[in-house]
C-alpha positions as CSV (number, residue, x, y, z in Angstrom):
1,X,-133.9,-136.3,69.5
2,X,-134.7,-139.8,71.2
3,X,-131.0,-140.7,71.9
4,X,-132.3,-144.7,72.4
5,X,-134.3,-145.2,69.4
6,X,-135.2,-148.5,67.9
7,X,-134.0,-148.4,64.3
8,X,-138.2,-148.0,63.1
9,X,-138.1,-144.8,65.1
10,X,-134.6,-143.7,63.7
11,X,-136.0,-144.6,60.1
12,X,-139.6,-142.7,60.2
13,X,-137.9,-139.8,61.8
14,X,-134.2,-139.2,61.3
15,X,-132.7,-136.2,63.0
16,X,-130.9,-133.4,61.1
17,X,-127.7,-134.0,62.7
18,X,-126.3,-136.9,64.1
19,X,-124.1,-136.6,67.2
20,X,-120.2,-137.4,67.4
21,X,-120.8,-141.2,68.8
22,X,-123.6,-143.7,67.4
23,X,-123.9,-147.2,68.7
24,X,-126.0,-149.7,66.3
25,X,-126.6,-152.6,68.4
26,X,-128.8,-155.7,67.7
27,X,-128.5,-159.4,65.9
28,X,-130.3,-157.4,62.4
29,X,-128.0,-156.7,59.7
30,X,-131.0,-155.7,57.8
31,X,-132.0,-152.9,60.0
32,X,-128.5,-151.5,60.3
33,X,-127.8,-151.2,56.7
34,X,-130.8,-149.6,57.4
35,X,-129.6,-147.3,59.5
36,X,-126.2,-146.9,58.1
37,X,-127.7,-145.5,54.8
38,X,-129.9,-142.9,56.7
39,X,-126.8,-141.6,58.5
40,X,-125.0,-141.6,55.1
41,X,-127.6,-139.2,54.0
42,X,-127.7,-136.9,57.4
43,X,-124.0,-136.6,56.9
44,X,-124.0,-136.1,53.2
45,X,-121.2,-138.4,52.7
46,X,-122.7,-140.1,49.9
47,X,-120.1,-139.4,47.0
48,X,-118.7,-142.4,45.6
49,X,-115.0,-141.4,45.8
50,X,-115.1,-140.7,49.5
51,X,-116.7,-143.2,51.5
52,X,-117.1,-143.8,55.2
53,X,-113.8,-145.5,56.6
54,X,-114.9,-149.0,57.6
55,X,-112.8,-151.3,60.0
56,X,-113.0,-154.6,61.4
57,X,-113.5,-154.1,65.2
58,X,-111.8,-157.5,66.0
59,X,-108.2,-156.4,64.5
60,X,-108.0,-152.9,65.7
61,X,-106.3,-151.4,68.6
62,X,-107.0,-148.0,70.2
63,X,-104.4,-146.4,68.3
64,X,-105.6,-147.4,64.6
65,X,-109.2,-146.1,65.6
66,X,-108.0,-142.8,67.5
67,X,-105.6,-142.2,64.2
68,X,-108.4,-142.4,62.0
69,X,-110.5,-140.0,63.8
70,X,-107.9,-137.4,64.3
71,X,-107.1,-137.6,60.7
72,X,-108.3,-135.2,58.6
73,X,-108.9,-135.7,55.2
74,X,-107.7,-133.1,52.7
75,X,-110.0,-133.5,49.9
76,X,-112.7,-135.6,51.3
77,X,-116.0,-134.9,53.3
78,X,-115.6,-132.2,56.0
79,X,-116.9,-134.7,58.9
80,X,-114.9,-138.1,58.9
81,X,-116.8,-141.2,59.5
82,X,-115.4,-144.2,60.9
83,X,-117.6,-147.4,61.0
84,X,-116.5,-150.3,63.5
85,X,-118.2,-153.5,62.0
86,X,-118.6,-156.3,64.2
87,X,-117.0,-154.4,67.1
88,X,-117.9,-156.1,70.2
89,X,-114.3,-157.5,71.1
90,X,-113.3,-154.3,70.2
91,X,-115.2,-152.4,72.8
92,X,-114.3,-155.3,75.2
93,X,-110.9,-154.5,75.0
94,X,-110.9,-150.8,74.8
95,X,-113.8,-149.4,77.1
96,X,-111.7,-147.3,78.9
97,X,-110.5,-145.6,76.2
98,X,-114.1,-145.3,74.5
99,X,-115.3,-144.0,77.7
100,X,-112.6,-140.9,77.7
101,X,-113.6,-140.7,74.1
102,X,-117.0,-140.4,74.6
103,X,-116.6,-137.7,77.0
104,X,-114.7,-135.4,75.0
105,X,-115.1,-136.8,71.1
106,X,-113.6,-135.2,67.8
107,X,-116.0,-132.6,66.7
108,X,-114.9,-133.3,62.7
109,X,-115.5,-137.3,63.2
110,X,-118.3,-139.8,63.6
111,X,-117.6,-143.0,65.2
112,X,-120.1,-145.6,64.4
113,X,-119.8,-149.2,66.3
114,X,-121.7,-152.2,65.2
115,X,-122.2,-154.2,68.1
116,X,-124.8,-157.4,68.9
117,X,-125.1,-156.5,72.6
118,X,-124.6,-152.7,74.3
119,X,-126.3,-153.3,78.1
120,X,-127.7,-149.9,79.0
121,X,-126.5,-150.5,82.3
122,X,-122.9,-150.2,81.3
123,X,-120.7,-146.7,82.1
124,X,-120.2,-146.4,78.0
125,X,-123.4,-147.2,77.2
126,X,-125.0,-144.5,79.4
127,X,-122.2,-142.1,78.3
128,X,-123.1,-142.2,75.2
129,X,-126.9,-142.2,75.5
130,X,-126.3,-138.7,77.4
131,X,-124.3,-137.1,74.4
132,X,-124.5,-139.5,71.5
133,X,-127.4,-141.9,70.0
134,X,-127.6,-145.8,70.7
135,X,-130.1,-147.4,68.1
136,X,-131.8,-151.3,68.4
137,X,-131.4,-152.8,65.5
138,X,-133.8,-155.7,66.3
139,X,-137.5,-156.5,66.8
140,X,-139.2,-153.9,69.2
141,X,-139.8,-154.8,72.5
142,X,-142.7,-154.2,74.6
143,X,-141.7,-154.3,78.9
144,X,-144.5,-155.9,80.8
145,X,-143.5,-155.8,85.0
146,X,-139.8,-156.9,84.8
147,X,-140.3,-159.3,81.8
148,X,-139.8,-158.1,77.9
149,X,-141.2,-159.8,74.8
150,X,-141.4,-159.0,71.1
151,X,-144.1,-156.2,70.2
152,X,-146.0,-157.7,67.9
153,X,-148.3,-155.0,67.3
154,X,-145.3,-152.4,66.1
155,X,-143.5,-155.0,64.3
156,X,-146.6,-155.8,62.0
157,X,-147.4,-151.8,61.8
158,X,-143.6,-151.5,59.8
159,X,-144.1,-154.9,57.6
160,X,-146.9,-153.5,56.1
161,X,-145.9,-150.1,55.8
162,X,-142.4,-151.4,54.5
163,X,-144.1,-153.6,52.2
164,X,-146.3,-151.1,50.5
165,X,-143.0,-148.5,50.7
166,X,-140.5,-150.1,49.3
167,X,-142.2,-153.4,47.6
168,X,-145.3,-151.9,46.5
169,X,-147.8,-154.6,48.3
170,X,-151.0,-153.9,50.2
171,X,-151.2,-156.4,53.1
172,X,-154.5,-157.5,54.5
173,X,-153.9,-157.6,58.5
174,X,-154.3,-161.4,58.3
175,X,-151.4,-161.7,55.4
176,X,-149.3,-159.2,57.7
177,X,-149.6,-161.9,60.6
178,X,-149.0,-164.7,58.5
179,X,-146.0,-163.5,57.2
180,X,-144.6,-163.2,60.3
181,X,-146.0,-166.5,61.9
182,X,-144.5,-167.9,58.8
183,X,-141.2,-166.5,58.6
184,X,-140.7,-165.6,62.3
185,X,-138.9,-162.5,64.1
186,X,-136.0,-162.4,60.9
187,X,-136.6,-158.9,59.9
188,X,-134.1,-159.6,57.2
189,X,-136.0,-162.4,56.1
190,X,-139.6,-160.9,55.8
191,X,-137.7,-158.1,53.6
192,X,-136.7,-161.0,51.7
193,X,-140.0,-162.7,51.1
194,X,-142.2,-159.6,51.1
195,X,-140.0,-159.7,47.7
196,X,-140.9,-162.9,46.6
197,X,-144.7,-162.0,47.3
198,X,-143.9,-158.7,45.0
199,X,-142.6,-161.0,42.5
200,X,-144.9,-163.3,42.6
201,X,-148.8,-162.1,43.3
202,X,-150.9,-161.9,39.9
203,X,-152.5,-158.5,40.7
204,X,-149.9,-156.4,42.7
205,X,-152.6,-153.4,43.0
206,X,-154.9,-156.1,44.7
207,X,-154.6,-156.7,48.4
208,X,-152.5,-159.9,49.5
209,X,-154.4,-162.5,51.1
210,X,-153.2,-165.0,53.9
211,X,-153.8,-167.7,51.7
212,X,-151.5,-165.9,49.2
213,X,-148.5,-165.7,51.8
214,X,-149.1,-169.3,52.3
215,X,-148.8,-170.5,49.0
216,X,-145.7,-168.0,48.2
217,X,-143.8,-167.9,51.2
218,X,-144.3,-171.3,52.4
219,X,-142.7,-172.9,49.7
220,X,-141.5,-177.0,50.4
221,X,-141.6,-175.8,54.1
222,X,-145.1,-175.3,54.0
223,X,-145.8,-178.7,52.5
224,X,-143.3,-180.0,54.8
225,X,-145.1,-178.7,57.7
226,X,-148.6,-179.6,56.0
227,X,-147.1,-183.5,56.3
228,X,-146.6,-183.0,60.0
229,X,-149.9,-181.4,60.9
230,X,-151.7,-184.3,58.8
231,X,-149.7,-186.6,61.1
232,X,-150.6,-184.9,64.1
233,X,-154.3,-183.9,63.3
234,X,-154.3,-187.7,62.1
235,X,-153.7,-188.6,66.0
236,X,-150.5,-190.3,64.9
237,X,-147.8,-188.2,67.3
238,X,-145.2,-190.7,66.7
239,X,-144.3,-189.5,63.0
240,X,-145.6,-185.9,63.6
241,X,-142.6,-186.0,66.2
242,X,-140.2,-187.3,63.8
243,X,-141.0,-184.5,61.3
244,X,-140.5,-182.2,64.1
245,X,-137.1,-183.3,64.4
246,X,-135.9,-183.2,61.2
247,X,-137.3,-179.7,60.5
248,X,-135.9,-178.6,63.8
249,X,-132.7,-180.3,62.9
250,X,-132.7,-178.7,59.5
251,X,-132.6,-175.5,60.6
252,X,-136.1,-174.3,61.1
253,X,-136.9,-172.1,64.0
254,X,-139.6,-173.3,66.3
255,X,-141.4,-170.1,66.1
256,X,-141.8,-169.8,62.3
257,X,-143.0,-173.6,62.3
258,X,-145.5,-172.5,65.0
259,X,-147.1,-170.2,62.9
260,X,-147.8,-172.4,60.7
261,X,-149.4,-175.2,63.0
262,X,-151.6,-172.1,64.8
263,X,-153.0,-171.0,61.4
264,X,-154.0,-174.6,60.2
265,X,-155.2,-175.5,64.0
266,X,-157.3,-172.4,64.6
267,X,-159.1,-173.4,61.2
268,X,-160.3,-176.2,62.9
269,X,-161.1,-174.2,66.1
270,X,-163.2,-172.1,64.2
271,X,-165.2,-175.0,61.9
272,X,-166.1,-176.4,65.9
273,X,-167.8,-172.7,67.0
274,X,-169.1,-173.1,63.8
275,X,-171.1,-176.2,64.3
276,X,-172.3,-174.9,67.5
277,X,-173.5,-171.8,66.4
278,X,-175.4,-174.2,63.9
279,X,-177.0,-175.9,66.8
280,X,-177.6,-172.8,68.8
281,X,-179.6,-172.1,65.8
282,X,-181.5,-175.2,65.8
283,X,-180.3,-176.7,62.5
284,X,-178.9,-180.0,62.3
285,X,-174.7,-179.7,62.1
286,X,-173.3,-180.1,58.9
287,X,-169.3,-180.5,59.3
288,X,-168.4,-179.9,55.5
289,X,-170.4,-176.6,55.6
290,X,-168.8,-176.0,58.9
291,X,-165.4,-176.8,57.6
292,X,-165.7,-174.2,54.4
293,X,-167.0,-171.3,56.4
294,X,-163.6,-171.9,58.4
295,X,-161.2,-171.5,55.5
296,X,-160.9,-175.5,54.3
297,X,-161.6,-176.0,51.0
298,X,-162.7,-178.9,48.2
299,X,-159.5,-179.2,46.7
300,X,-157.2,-181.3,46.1
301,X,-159.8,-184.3,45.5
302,X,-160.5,-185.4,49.0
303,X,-158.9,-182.6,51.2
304,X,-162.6,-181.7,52.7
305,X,-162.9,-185.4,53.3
306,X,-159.9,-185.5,55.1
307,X,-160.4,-182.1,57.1
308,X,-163.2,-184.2,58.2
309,X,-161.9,-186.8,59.5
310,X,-159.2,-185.2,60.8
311,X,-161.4,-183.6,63.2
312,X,-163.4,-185.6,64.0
313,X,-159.7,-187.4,65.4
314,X,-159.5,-184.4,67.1
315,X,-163.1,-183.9,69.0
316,X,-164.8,-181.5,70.1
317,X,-164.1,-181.0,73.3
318,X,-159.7,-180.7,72.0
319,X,-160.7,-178.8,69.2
320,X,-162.8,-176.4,71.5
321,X,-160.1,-175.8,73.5
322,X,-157.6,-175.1,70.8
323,X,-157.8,-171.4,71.0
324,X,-156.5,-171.5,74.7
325,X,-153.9,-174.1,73.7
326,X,-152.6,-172.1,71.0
327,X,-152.4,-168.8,73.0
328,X,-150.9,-171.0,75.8
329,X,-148.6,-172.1,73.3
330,X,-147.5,-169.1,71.6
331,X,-147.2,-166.8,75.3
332,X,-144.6,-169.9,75.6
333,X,-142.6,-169.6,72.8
334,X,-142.4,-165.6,73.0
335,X,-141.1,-165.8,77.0
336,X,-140.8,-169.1,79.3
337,X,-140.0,-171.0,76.1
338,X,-138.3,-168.8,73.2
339,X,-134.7,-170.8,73.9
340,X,-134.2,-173.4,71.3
341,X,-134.9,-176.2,73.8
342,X,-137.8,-174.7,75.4
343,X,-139.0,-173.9,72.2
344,X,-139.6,-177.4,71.3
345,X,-140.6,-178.8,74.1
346,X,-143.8,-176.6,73.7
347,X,-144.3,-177.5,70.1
348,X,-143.9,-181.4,71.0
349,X,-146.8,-181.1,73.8
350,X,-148.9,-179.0,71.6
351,X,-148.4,-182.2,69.1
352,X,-149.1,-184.7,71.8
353,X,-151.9,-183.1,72.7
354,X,-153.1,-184.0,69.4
355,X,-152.6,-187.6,69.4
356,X,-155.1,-190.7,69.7
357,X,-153.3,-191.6,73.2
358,X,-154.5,-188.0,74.6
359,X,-157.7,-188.6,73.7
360,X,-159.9,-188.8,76.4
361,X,-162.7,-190.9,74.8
362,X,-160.2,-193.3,74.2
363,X,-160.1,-193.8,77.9
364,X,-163.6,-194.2,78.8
């Protein structure tokens, strides 16, 4: 048994038995109630009347925990289970004693801590790697040289394998990537909204489109970001900035709010190669055609026209270069960039970029 799994791994395969000392560690209470439920069913302790022992972490000492695993229960389960929720002050406090635990545990209890952060590098943590299981409960990781960033790749694998599982969905690839552009790295929340889109599609046997995900998910934050984007495509940076900053200030996460501006933007990216594939072929560019084979369409009343204009604001040589810019932008945002203030620094030059000042014909 992988004794550092991330919780995915833990889910598809559970093992039969689950050693003396489990650590769940990670910022997703999603994926360790998760977790908790599949070790409920490897230790059978799923009777109503006798449920795991669960403690606050921060109000324990030593002796309440070591009491509770040393007692044994005379008409319960045969194997005690002791859950320590939100126990990182807890093991803070008391690594010491952890430590001597770990090396020589109960063999009739299960200690469970709920932690956000476990460094590997730690005496404990290693301890119990060697004997016990430590399980990430947040997005999978990918290591490239000494750096780490989210592993996209895995994470959209388990959204749309969780979504057909347990919500009954069939995701197109592209839906599966806008979801998460939409929502962002909150596993919790995509759990949440692959609900909504379960709730919601007309034809739940029929695969979800991106445009579907859009529409569902987005809710007034879509439109709200669809008000900044026509600022910024419009060349006007001054109130796209504004918008930034009071989505930003409401709470948003720069990440989500990037996935929106990179699906919109690449639309245009892909009406320019468009037009010059029109040319290559020797026909004379039409920019509504080129527009419609790029995902724009006719409605509302005047939403082609204004995809028009828009990029023609834009240019072709900016909106050539917008696949670059947004792959620039989004390597940002998942490592030099993915602190809060970072963050939005790149999505305020992306938006500048946009603007009439950065236009280059303007300075000819």
């Amino acid at each position: 048994m992988e004794r550092t799994p991330h919780a995915f791994d833990f889910l598809s395969t559970p093992p039969d038995e689950l050693p003396a000392v489990c650590v769940l560690f990670g910022d997703e209470s999603f994926l360790k109630q998760l977790c908790l439920k599949e070790i409920d069913k490897i230790l059978q302790d799923d009777d109503d009347d006798f449920p795991a022992t669960q403690l606050e972490g921060a109000q324990l000492t030593w002796v309440d925990v070591a009491d509770e695993l040393a007692t044994a229960s005379l008409f319960g389960p045969e194997k005690r289970t002791v859950i320590l929720r939100r126990a990182d002050e807890f093991v803070s406090k008391h690594r010491s004693q952890l430590e001597d635990y770990a090396s020589s545990p109960s063999k009739s209890s299960t200690l469970i801590l709920d932690v956000k952060t476990f460094p590997g590098n730690t005496r404990l943590a290693k301890m119990i790697a060697e004997s016990g299981i430590v399980i990430a409960c947040k997005p999978p990781e990918r290591k490239s040289g000494k750096s780490k960033s989210v592993d996209t790749t895995k994470l959209n694998k388990w959204i749309t394998s969780w979504a057909k599982k347990e919500h009954g969905l069939k995701l197109k690839s592209t839906a599966t990537q806008q979801l998460l552009d939409l929502v962002g790295m909150d596993i919790g929340k995509i759990n949440q909204d692959l609900a909504k889109l379960a709730l919601s599609v007309e034809d739940p046997k029929a695969e979800v489109s991106p445009e579907s995900v859009v529409e569902i998910v987005g809710g007034w934050r879509t439109r709200t970001t669809w008000d900044l984007l026509d600022a910024a495509c419009d060349g006007n940076a001054a109130e796209a900035l504004v918008q930034l900053d009071r989505m930003l200030m409401s709470g948003e996460h720069p990440q989500a709010l990037f996935g929106a501006f990179s699906w919109s933007l690449r639309r245009f990216a892909a009406a320019t190669r468009a037009v010059q594939s029109m040319e290559n072929e020797g026909r004379r560019p039409n920019l509504g055609e080129a527009l419609l084979s790029a995902g724009f369409r006719k409605y509302p009343q005047g939403a082609l026209k204004q995809a028009e204009n828009q990029l023609r604001q834009i240019g072709r040589d900016r909106a050539g270069k917008l696949y670059a810019k947004l792959l620039e932008a989004d390597l940002q945002l998942k490592g030099t960039h993915s602190q809060p203030h970072r963050a939005r620094h790149a999505m305020e030059m992306l938006l500048v970029s946009l603007s009439n000042e950065a236009d280059a014909r303007q300075r000819r």
